[in-house]
C-alpha positions in Angstrom: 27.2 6.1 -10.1 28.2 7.3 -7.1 25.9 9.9 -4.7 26.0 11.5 -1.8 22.4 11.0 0.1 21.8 14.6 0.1 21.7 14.0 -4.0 20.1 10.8 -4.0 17.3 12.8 -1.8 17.2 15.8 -4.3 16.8 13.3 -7.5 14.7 10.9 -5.9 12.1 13.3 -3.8 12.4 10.6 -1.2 13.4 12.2 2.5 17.0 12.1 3.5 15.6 10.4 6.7 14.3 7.5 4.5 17.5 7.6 2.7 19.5 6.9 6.1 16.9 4.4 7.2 16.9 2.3 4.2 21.1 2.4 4.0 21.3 1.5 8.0 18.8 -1.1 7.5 16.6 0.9 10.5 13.3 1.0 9.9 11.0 0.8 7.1 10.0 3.0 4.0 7.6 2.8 1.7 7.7 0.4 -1.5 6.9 3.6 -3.6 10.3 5.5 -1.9 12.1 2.2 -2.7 11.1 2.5 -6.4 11.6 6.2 -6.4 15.3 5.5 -5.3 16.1 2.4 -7.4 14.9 4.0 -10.1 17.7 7.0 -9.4 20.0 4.7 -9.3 18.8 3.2 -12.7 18.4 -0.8 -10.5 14.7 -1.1 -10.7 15.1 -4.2 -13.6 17.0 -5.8 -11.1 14.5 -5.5 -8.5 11.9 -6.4 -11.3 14.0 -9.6 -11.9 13.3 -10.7 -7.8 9.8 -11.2 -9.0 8.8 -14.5 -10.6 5.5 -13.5 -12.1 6.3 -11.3 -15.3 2.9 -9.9 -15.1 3.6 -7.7 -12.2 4.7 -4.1 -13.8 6.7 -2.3 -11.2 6.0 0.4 -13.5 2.7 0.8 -12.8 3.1 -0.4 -8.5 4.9 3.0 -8.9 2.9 5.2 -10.5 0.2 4.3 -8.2 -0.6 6.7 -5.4 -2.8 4.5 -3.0 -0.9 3.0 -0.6 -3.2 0.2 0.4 -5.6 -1.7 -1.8 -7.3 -3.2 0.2 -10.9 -3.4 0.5 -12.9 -3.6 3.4 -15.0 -6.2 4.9 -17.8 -5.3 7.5 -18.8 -8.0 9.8 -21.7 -9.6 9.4 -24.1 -10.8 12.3 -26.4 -13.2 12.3 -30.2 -12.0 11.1 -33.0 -13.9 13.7 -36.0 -14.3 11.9 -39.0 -12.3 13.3 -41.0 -14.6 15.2 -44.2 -12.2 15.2 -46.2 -13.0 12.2 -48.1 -9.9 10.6 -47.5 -6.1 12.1 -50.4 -3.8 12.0 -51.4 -0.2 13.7 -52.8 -0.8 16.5 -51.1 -3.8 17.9 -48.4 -1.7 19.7 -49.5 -3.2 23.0 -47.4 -5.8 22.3 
């Protein structure tokens, strides 16, 4: 199957600039462009073959629409114990 990149862009709905950069090896696109366009070109088994783990669905990797997964970790200090024993109103001299 042969295709200009003006056609692979229209069938695909990946950018013609992604098209150049992924054919001139300049640059990066996204793994859900590359999927968009391998699947045009009806190679995605073949990618799916570079995998070793036949768990992962492509498939799905595909269909999702988050492009990072993932999560966040806040930084956690240290807690100092508080060194004054009991709090009441009226010791705010302290």
């Amino acid at each position: 199957m042969e295709l200009s990149q003006e056609e692979l862009s229209e069938k695909s709905g990946v950018s013609l600039s992604s098209i150049a950069r992924l054919e001139t090896g300049k640059g990066n696109i996204s793994l859900l462009n590359l999927l968009a366009i391998l699947k045009e070109l009806d190679l995605l088994n073949e990618f799916q073959m570079t995998f070793r783990d036949p768990s992962l669905s492509l498939s799905l990797l595909a269909k999702s629409k988050s492009k990072k997964l993932r999560q966040r970790v806040r930084k956690t200090g240290k807690i100092l114990p508080n060194k004054k024993k009991d709090w009441s109103w009226g010791n705010q001299s302290e």
